[in-house]
N, C-alpha and C positions, 0 to 999 in steps of 0.2 A: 572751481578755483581754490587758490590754496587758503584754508580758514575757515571756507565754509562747510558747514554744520550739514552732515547727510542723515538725513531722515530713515528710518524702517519705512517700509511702503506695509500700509496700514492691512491688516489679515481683513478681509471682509467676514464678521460674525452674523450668521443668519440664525438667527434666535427666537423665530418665532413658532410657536408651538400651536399645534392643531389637538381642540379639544374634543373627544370622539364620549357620545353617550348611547346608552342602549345599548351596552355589550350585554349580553346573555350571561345568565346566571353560570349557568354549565363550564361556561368557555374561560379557560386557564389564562395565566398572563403570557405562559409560553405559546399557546397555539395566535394568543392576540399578537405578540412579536412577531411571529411568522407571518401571521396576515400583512401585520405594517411592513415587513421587509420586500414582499413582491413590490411595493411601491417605490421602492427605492432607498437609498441607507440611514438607516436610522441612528442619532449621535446620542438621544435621549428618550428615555420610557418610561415616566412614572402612570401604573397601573393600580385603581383605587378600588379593589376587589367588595368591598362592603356597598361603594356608591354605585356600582358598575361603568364606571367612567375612567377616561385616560385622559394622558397628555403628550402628543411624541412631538418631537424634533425630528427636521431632517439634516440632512447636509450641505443641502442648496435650494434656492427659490424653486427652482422648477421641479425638484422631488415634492418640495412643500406643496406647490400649488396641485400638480397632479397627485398625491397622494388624499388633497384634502376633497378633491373631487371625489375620490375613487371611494374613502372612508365616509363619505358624508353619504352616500348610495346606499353602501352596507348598513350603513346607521340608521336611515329611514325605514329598511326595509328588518329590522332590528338582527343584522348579517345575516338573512336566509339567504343569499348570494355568495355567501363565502364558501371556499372550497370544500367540496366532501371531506377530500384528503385531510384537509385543517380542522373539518370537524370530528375525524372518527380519531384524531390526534388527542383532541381536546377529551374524548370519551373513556379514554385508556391511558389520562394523567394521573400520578399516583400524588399529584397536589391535594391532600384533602381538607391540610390546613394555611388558608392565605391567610396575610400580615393583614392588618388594614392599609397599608400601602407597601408598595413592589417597584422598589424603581431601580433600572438599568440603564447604565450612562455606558455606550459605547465608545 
């Protein structure tokens, strides 16, 4: 009707972040990005290279919850289960010096 007030139809913000620990000494932020990306798309990645722990964001509930399955696996088993490929990646990074934190907002 003529007067009334039209609304934005509200953006659904899914902002809840998956806290992943037990990343390996060895293993760069970059090959840990690559890890989180088979899961699904990542919008956030702060990596805390001194504590060995992260924080990702996904892009929707259902990345979030199958990714936090998929990362909470790798994490108990302290990522022996992660890709060769991603490991022999992590082998041949020329990262020698990490920040105390690394974060990537996509």
């Amino acid at each position: 009707t003529v007067g009334e007030k039209l609304t934005k139809p509200k953006k659904e913000d899914f902002s809840e972040d998956i806290h992943v620990i037990h990343i390996p000494t060895n293993m760069s932020m970059n090959t840990f990005k690559q890890i989180c990306l088979q899961f699904g798309q990542v919008t956030k990645l702060k990596f805390l290279p001194k504590g060995r722990h992260a924080y990702v964001r996904y892009s929707s509930e259902e990345a979030t919850e199958f990714a936090r399955v998929k990362l909470k696996e790798l994490q108990k088993s302290h990522f022996a289960g992660a890709s060769e490929h991603l490991i022999s990646v992590a082998e041949s990074d020329s990262e020698e010096h990490e920040d105390d934190v690394a974060k990537v907002v996509f």
